[in-house]
C-alpha positions as a printed Julia matrix, in Angstrom:
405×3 Matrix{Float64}:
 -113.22   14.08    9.06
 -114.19   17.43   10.31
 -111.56   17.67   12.34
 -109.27   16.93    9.29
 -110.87   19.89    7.26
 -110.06   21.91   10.52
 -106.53   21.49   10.61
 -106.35   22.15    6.93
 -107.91   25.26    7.1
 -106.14   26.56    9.89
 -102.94   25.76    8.14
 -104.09   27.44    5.17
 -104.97   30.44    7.3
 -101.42   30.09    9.29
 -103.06   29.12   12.59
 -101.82   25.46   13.97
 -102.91   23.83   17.37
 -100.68   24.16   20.25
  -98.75   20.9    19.92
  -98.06   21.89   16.7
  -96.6    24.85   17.4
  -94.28   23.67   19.99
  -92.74   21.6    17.78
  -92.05   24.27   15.34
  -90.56   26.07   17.61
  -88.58   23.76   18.5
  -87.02   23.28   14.51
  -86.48   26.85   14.45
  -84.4    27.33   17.6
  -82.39   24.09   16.14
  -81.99   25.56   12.9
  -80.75   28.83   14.53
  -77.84   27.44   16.55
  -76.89   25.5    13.14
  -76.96   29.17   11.87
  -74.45   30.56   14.58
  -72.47   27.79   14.71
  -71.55   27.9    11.4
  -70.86   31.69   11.0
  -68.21   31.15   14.01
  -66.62   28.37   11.82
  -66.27   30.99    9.39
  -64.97   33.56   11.36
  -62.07   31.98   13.47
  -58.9    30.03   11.88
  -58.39   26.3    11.68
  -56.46   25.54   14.56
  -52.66   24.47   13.31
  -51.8    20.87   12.57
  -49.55   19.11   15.44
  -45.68   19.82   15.06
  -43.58   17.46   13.57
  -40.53   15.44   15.99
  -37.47   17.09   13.93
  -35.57   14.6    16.08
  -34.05   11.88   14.35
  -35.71    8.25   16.07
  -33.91    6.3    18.57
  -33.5     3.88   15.5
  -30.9     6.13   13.81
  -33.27    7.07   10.47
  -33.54   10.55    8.94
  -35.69   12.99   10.74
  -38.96   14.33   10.04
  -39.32   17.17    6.94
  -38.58   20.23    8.12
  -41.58   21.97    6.14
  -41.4    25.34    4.5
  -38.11   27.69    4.77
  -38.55   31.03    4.29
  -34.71   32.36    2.97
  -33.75   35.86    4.22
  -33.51   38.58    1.14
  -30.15   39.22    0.16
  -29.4    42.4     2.31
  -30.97   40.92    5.21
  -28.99   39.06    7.88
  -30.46   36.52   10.1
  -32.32   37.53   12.89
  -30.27   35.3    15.53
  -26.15   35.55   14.27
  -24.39   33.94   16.81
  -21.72   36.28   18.37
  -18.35   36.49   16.85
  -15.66   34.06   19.23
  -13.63   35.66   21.59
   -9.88   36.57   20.34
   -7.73   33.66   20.94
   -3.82   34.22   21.26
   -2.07   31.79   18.52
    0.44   29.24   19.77
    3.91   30.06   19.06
    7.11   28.14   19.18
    9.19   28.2    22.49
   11.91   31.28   21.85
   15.13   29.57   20.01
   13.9    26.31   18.44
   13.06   26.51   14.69
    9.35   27.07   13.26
    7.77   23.68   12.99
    7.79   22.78    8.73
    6.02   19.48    6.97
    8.82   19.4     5.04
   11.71   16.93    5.9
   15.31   17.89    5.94
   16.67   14.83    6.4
   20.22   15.22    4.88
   22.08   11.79    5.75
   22.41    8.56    3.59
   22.89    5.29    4.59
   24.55    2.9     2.25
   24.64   -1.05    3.09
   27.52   -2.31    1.18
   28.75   -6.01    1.25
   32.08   -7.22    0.27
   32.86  -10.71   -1.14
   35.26  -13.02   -2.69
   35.0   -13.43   -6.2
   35.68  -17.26   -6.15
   34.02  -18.5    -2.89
   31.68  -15.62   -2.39
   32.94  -15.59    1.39
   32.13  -12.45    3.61
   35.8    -9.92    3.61
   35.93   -9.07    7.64
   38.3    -6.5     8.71
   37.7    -3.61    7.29
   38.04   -0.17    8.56
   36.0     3.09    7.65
   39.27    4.36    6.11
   38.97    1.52    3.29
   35.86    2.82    1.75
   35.32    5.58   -0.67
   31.91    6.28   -1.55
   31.16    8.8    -4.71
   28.0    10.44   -5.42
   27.61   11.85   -8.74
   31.15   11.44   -9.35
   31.77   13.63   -5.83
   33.62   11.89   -3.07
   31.82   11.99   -0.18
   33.1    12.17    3.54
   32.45    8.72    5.77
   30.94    9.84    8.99
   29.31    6.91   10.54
   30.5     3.53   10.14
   29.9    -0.29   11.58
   29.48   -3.79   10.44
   25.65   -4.75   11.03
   24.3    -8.19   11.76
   20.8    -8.64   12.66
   17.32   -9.85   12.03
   15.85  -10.0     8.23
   12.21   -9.16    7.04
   12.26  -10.44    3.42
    9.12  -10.94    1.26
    9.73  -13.9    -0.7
    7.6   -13.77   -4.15
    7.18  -17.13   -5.99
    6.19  -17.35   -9.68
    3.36  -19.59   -9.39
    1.83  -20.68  -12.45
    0.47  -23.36  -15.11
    3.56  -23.53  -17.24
    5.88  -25.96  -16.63
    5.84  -28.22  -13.36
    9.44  -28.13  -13.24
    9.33  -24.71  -12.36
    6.64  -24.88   -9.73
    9.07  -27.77   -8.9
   12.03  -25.95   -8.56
    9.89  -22.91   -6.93
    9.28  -24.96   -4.34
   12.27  -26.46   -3.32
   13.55  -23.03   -3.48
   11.81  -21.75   -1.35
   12.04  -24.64    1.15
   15.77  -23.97    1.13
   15.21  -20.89    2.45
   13.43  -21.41    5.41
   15.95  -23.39    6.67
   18.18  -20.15    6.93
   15.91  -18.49    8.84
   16.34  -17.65   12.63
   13.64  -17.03   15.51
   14.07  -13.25   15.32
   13.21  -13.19   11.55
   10.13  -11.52    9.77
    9.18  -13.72    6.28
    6.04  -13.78    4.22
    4.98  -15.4     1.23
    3.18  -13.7    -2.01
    2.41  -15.99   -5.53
    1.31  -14.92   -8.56
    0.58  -15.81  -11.78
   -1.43  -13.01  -13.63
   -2.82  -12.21  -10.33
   -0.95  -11.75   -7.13
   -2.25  -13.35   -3.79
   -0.19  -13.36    0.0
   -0.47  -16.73    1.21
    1.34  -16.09    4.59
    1.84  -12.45    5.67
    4.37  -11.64    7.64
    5.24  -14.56   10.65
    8.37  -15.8    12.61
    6.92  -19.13   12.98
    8.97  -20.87   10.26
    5.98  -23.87   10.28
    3.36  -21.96    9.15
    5.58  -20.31    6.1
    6.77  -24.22    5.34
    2.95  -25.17    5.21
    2.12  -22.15    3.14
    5.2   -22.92    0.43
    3.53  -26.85    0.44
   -0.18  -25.74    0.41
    0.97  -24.6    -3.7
   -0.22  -27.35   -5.96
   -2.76  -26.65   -8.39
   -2.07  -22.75  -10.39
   -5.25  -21.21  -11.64
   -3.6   -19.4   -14.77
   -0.93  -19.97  -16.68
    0.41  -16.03  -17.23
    2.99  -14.79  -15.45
    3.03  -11.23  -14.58
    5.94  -10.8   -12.63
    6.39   -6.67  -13.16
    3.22   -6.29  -11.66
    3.87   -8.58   -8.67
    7.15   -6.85   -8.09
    6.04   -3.39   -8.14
    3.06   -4.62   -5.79
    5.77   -6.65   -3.49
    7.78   -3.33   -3.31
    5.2    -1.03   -2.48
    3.87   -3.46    0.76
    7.71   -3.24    2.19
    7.7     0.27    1.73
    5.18    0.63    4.5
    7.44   -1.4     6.75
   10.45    0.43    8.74
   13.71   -0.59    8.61
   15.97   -2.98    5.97
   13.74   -5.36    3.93
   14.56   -7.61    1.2
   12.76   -9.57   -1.44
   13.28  -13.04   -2.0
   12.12  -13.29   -5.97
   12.2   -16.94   -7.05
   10.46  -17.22  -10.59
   11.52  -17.36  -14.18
   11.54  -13.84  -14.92
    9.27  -14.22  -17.95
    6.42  -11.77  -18.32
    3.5   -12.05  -20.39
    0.61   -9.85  -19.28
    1.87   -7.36  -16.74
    0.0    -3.82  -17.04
    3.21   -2.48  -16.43
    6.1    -1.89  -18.61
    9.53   -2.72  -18.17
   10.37    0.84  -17.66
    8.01    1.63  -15.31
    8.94   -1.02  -13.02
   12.83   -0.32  -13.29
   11.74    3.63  -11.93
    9.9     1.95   -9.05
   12.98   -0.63   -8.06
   15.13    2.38   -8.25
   13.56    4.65   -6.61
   12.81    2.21   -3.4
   14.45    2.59   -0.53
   15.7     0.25    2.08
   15.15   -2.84    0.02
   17.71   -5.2    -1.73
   16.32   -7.59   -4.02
   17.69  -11.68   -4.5
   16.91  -13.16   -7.38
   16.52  -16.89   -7.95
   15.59  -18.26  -11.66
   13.64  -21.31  -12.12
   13.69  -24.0   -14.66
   17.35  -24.08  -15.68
   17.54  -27.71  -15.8
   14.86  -27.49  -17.89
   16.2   -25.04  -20.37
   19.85  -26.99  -19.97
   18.15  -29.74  -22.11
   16.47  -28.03  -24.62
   18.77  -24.86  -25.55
   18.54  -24.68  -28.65
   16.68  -27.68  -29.97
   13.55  -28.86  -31.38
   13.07  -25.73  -34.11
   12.12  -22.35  -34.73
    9.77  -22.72  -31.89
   12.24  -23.19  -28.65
   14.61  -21.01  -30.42
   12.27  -18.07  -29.38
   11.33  -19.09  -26.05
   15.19  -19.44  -26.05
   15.15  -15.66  -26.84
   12.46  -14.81  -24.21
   14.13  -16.3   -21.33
   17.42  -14.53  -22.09
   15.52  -11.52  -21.57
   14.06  -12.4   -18.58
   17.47  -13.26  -17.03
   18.88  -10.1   -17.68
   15.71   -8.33  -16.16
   16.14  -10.4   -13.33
   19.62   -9.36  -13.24
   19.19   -5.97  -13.22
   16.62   -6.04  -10.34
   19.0    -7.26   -8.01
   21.67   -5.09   -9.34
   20.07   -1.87   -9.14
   19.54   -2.41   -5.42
   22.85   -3.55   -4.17
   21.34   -7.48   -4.6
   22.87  -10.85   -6.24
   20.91  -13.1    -9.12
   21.49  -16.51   -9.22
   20.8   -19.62  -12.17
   20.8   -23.12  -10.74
   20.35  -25.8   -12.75
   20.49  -28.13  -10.49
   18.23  -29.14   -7.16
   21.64  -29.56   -4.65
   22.74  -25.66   -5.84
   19.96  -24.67   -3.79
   21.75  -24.62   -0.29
   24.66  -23.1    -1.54
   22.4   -20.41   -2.77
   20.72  -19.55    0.05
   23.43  -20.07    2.42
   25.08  -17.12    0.44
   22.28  -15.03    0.71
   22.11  -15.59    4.35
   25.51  -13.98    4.42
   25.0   -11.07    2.34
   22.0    -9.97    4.55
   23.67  -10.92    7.66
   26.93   -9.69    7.12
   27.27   -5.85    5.52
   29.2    -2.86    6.26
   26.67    0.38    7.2
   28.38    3.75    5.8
   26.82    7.23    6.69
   27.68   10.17    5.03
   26.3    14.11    4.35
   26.05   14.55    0.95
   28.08   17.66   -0.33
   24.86   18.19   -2.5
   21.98   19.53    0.08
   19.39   19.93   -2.22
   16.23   18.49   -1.73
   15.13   18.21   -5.45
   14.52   15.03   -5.56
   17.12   13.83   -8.39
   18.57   10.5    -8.68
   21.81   10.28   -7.52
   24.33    7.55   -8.67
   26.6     5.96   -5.69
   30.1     4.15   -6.44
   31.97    2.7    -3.61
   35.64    1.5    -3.41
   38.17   -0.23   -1.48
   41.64    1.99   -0.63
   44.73    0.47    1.23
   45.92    3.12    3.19
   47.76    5.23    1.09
   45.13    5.9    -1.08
   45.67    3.15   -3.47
   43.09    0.28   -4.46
   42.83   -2.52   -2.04
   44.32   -5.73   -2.61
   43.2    -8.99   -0.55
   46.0   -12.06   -0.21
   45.37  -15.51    0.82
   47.97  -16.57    3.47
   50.14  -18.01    0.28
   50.01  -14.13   -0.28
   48.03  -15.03   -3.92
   45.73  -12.16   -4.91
   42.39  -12.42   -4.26
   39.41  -10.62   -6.67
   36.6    -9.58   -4.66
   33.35   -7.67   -5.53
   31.78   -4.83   -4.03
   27.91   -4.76   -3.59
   25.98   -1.43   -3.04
   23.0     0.3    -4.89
   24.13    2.11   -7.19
   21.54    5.05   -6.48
   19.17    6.77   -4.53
   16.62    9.36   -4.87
   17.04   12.36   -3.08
   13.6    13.58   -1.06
   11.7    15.63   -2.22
   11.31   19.68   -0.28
    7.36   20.08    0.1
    6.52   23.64    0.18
């Protein structure tokens, strides 16, 4: 108790025992370091945070943010240009040969031109470059190259193939079968359908199995349009790609009735291709044979429509120097295609400089004929020396190219 009132008093005077004061001490040296410690903290900078890996990871994700960019002013330039590349000497042309242009000059035309009997459609041997006469524009143009060409076909046959009438997928079919069996080993064929959509069912193959199974694999049309300006344009711009001669094979009614295209637009494209002769082969004529003009107002117009679509399929063999054919019957077929066979096979190949050089790319309009020797128009005899007709078959056009500045 007395020892209590002891240590009160001497706190109350500011005296404490020894232990006591030890301790304190001890407090205030703590609370002096706290002190310092935290006026340093003050004083010096936060150390900076880690840099980021600007590399993009091994995984092939976008790299890390690239933080803050400070932009140069306007009138300042970068403080690390690279320096400007050494002079390098340009490339010129070896001395003599022509600067190198992307413009092509090509100023030769080729002209395929078959000649057959009227009656029996037979191939006319024989003749010499002196028997032609081609015209362009009404200009005669001189023959400079000349041969008779037979070798291997790439055609693109294209076969209506829609929910119509099964007589024509019928007739499509056996069409098409018939031609296969005039084709050789060497020969390119594929085969493209449509309806209001076009699909290739066998691109382009000389295994004549595989296009026979592709013609057979067609049985069940998904729609019953048939948009055969679209599939011809689409047809024509796949051979374009291709070198060489190529020919379409275009067995189908020749009614349209949803194409995007109009019938003008797809006359410019078959004129304006090059390289490619088009055979037509209509389908459904025994059909129509029956019912021409029967059974009311009704047939009378579909009557009407397919008129229309034989002279469009008419003119798209014409324009390119092609034939059209109508069969009505299933045994016409071989004829048909035996024919055809010829007229690829079997052409005459004139080459010529056109008088007109211009590369403006204009249409020009061809006309070929047949001279005897003196000048005069061909004739052809049989051996009873009877007078033979015979037609001439050549595009009647071609567009010149085009100079690219």
């Amino acid at each position: 108790m007395l020892m209590d009132t002891e240590v009160a008093m001497r706190k109350k005077q500011g005296i404490l025992p020894a232990g006591m004061r030890v301790i304190w001490v001890v407090v205030l040296m703590l609370a002096g370091f706290a002190a310092v410690e935290k006026a340093r903290g003050q004083a010096t900078p936060p150390p900076p945070p880690p840099a980021q890996d600007q590399t993009a990871p091994d995984a092939g994700g976008p790299a890390g943010d690239s933080g803050v960019i400070a932009l140069p002013k306007k009138k300042e330039a970068p403080a690390d240009i690279p320096p400007p590349a050494p002079d390098v000497p340009k490339v010129k042309n070896p001395e003599g040969l022509p600067p190198v242009s992307l413009h092509l000059d090509t100023t030769e035309v080729t002209v395929d031109v078959g000649v057959l009997l009227e009656k029996t459609h037979q191939f006319v041997p024989g003749l010499k470059p002196n028997n032609f006469r081609i015209y362009e524009d009404g200009v005669a143009q001189k023959v400079t190259g000349f041969k008779r060409t037979e070798a291997p076909i790439t055609a693109l046959v294209i076969c209506e193939f829609a929910a119509t009438n099964y007589t024509m997928i019928y007739d499509m079919r056996n069409a098409a079968m018939a031609f296969t069996q005039q084709l050789r080993p060497q020969d390119y064929v594929a085969l493209m359908t449509f309806d209001m959509r076009t699909q290739i069912v066998s691109d382009f193959t000389q295994d004549k199995r595989q296009f026979q199974e592709a013609i057979m694999s067609l049985r069940i049309p998904g729609f019953s349009e048939t948009n055969v300006f679209d599939a011809l344009y689409e047809g024509i711009d796949r051979l374009e790609r291709i070198e060489g001669r190529k020919y379409i094979i275009l067995i189908a009614s020749g009614r349209d009735s949803f194409s995007k295209l109009t019938l003008d637009k797809i006359l410019k494209k078959v004129k304006e291709s090059r390289d490619i002769t088009i055979y037509t082969i209509s389908t459904g004529g025994a059909m129509r044979a029956m019912t021409e003009g029967r059974m009311g107002m009704r047939n009378q117009m579909r009557d009407i429509d397919f008129l229309q679509a034989d002279n469009e399929m008419k003119t798209f063999a014409s324009m390119t120097g092609g034939a059209s054919y109508f069969p009505r019957f299933q045994g016409e077929y071989p004829d048909i295609f035996n024919e055809i066979n010829r007229n690829i096979r079997s052409k005459y190949e004139l080459v010529y400089h056109p008088t007109n050089t211009k590369l403006d790319g204009t249409y020009r309009k061809l006309r070929v004929e047949l001279v005897d020797d003196e000048g005069q128009p061909l004739h052809i005899q049989d051996e009873k020396h009877k007078p033979l007709k015979y037609d001439i078959i050549a595009r009647d056009g071609y567009r010149a190219r085009q100079q690219v500045e």
